[in-house]
DRENTORKOL-3810 file (N, C-alpha, C; in nm, 4 decimals):
REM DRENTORKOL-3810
@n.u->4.2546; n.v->-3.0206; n.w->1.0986; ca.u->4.3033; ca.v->-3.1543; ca.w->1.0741; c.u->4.1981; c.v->-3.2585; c.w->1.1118
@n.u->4.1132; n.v->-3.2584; n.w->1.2244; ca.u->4.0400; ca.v->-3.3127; ca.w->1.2722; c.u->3.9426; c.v->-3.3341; c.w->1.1697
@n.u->3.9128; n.v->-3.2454; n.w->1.1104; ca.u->3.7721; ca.v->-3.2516; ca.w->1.0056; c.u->3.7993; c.v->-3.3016; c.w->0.8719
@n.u->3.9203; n.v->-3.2920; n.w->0.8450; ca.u->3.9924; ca.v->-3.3841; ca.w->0.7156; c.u->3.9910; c.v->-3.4989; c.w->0.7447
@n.u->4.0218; n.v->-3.5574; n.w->0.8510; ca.u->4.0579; ca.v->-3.7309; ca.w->0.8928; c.u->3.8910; c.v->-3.7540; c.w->0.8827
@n.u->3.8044; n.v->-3.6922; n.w->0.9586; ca.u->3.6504; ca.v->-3.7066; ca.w->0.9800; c.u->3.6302; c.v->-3.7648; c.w->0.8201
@n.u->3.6452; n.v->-3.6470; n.w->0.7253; ca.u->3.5929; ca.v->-3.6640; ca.w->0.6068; c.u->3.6233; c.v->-3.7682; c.w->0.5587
@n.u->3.7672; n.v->-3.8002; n.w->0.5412; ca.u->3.8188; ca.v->-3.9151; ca.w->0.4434; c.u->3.7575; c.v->-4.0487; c.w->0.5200
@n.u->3.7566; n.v->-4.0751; n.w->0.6471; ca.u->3.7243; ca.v->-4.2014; ca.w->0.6829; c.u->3.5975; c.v->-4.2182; c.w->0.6624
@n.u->3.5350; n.v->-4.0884; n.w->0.6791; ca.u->3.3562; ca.v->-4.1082; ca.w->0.6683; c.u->3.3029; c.v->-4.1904; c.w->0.4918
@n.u->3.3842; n.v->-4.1506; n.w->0.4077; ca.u->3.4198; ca.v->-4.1493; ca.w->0.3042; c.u->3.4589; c.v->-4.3035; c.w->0.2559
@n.u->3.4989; n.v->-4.3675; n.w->0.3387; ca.u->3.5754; ca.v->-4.4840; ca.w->0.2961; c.u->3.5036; c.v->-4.6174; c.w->0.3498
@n.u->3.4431; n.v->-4.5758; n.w->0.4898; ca.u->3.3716; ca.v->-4.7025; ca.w->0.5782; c.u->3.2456; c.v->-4.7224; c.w->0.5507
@n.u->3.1493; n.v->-4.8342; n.w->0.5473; ca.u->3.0209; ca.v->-4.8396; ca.w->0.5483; c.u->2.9350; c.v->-4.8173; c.w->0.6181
@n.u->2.9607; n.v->-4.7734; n.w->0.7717; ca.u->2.8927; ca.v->-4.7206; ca.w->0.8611; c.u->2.9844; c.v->-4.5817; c.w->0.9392
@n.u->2.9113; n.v->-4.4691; n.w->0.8539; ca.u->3.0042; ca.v->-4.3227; ca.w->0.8586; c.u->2.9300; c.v->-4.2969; c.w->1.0246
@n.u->2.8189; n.v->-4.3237; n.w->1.1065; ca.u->2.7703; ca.v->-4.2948; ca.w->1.1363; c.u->2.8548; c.v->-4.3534; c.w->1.3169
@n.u->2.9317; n.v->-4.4370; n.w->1.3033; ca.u->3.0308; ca.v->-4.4860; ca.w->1.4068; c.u->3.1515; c.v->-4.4541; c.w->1.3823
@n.u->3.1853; n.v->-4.3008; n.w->1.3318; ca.u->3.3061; ca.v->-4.2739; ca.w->1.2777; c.u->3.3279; c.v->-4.2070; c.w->1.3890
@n.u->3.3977; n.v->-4.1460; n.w->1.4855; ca.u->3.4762; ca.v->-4.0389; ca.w->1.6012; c.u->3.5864; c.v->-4.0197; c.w->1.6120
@n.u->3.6443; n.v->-3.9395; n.w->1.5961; ca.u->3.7541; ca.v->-3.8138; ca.w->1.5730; c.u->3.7495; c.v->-3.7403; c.w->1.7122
@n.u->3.8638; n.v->-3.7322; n.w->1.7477; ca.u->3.8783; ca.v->-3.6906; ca.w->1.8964; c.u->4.0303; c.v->-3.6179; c.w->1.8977
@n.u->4.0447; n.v->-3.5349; n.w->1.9008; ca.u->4.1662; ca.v->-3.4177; ca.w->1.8971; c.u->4.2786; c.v->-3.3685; c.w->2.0253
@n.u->4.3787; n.v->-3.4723; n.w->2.0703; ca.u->4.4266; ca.v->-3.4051; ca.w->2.2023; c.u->4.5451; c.v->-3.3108; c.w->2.1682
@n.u->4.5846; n.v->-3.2442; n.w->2.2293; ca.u->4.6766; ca.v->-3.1751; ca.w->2.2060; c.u->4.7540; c.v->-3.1690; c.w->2.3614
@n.u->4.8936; n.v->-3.2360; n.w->2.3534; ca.u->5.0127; ca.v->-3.1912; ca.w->2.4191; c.u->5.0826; c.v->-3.0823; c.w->2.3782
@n.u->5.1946; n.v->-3.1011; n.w->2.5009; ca.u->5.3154; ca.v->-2.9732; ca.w->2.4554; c.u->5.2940; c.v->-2.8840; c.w->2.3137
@n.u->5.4035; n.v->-2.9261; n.w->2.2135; ca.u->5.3806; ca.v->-2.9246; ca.w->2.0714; c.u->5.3337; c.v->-3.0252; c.w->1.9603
@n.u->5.2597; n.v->-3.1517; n.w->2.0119; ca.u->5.2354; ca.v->-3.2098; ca.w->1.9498; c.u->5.0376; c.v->-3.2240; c.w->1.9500
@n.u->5.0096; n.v->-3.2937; n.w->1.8324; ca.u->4.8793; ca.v->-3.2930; ca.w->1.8553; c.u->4.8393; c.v->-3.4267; c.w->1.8092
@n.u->4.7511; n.v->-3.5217; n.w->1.9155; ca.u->4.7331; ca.v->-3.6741; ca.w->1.8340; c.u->4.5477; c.v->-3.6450; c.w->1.8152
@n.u->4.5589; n.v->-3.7095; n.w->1.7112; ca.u->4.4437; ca.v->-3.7534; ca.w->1.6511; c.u->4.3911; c.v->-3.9121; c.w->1.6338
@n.u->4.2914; n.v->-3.9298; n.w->1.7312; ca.u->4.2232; ca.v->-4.0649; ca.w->1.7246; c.u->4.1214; c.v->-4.0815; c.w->1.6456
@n.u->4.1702; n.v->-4.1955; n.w->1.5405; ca.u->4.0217; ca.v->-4.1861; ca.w->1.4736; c.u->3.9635; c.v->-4.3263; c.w->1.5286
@n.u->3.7881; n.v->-4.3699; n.w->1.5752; ca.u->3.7577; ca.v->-4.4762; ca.w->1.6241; c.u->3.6684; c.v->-4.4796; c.w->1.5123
@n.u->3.6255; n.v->-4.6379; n.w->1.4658; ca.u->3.5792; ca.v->-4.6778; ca.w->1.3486; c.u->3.5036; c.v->-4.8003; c.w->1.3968
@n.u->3.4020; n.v->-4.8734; n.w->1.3377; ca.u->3.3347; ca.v->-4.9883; ca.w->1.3645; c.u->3.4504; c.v->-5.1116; c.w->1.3751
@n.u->3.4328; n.v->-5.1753; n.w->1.4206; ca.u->3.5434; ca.v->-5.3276; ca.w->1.4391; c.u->3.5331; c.v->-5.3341; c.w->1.2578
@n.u->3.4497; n.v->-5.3684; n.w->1.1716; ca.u->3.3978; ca.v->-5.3908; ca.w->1.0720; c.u->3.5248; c.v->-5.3170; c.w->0.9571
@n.u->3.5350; n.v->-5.2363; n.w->0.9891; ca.u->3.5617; ca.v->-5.0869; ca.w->0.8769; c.u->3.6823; c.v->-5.0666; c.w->0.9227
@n.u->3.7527; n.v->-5.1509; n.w->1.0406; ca.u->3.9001; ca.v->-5.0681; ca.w->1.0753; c.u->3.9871; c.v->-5.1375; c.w->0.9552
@n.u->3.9920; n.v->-5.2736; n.w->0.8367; ca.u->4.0456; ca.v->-5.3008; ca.w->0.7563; c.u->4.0344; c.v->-5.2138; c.w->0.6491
@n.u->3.9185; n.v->-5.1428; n.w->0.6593; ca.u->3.9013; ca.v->-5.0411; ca.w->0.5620; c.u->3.9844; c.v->-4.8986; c.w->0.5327
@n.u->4.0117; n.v->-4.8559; n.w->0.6736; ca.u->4.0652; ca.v->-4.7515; ca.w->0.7086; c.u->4.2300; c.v->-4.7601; c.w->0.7195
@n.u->4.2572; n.v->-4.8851; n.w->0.7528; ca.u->4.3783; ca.v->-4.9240; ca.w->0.7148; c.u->4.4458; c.v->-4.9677; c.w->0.5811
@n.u->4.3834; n.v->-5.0353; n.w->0.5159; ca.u->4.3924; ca.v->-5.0051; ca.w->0.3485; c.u->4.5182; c.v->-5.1464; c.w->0.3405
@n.u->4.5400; n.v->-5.1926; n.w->0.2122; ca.u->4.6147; ca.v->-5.2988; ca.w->0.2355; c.u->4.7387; c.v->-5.2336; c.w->0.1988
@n.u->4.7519; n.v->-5.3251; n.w->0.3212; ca.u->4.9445; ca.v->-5.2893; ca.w->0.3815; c.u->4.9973; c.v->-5.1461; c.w->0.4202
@n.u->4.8368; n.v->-5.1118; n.w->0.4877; ca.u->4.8543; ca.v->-4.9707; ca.w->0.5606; c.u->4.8567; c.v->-4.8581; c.w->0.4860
@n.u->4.8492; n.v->-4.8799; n.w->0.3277; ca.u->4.8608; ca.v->-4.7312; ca.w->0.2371; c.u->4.7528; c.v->-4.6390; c.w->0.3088
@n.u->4.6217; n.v->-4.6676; n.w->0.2890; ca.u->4.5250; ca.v->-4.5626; ca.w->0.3443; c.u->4.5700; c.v->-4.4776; c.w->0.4408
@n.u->4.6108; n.v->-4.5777; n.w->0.5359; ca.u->4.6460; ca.v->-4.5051; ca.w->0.6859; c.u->4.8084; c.v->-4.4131; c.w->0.6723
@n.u->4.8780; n.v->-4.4535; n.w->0.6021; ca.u->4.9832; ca.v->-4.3788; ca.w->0.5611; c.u->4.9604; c.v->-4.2866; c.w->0.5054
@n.u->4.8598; n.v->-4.2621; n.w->0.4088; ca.u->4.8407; ca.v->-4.1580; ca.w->0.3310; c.u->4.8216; c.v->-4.0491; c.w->0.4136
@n.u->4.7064; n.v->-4.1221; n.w->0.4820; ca.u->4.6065; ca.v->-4.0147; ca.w->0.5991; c.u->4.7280; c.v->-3.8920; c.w->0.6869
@n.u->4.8184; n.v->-4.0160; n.w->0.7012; ca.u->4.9194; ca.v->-3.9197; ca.w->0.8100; c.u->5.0012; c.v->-3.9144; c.w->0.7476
@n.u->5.0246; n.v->-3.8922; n.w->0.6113; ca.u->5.0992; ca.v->-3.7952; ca.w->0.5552; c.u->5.0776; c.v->-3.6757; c.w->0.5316
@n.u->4.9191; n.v->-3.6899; n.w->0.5103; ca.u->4.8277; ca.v->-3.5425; ca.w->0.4810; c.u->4.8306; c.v->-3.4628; c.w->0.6365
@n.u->4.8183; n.v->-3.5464; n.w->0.7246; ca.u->4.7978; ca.v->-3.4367; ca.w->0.8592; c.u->4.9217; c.v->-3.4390; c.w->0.9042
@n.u->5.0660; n.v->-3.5142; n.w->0.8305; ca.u->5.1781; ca.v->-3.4466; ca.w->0.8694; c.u->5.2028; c.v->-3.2798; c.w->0.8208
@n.u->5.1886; n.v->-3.3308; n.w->0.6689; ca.u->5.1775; ca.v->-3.1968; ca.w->0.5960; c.u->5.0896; c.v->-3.0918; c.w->0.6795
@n.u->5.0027; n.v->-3.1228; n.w->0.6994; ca.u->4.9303; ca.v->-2.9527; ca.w->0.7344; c.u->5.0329; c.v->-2.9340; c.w->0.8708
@n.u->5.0351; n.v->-2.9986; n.w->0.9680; ca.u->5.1029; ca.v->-3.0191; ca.w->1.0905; c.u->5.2293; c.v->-2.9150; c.w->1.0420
@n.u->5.3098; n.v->-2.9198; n.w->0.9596; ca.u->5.4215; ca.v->-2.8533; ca.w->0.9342; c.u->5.3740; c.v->-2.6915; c.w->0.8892
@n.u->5.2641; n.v->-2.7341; n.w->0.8042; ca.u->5.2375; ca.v->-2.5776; ca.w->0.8270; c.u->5.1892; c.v->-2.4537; c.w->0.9153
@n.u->5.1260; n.v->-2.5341; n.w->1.0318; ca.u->5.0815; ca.v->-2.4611; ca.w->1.1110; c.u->5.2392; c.v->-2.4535; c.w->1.2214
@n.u->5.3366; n.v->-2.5742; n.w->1.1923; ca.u->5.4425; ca.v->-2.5238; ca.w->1.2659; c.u->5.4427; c.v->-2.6299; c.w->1.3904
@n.u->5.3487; n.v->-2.7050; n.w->1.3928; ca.u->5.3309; ca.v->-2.8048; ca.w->1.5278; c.u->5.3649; c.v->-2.9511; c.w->1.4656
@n.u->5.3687; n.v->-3.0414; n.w->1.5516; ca.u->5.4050; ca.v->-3.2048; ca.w->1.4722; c.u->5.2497; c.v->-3.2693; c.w->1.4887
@n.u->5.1742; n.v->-3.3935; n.w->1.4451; ca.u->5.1057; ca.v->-3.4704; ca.w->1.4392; c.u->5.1059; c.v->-3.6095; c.w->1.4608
@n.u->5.0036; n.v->-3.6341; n.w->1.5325; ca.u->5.0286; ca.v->-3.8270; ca.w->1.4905; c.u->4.8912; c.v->-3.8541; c.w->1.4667
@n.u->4.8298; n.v->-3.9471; n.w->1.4509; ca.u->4.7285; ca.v->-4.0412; ca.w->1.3970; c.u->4.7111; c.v->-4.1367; c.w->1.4712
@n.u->4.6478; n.v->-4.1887; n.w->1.5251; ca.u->4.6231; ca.v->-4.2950; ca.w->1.6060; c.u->4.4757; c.v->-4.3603; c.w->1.5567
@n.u->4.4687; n.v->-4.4742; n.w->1.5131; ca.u->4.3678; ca.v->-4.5878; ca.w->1.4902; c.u->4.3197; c.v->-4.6677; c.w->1.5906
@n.u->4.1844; n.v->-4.6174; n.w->1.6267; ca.u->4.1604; ca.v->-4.6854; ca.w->1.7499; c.u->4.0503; c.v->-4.8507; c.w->1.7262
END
């Protein structure tokens, strides 16, 4: 999951190179921080949040398949 969020944001911002992805895992849950330039966090958020919805719809989905829950966090 970590390396999917990596990709798509790397993908979307103008400076891929201040992109970080950081993976914690509780109990059964697992959050994912993605940190982005001040610049690029409108980017990653997408207007009226679609991007960022999308994003954690996709790492809900896998999340269900491996059987664990997900969140997303925009730092």
């Amino acid at each position: 999951m970590k390396e999917l969020v990596e990709y798509i944001a790397k993908s979307i911002v103008d400076a891929p190179d201040s992109v970080v992805v950081t993976e914690v895992t509780d109990d059964d849950t697992i959050v994912i921080r993605l940190e982005v330039a001040d610049d690029d966090k409108g980017r990653v958020i997408g207007k009226q949040g679609r991007v960022a919805q999308a994003m954690r719809t996709l790492i809900r989905v896998m999340a269900v398949r491996k059987g664990t829950r997900a969140q997303l966090e925009i730092v």
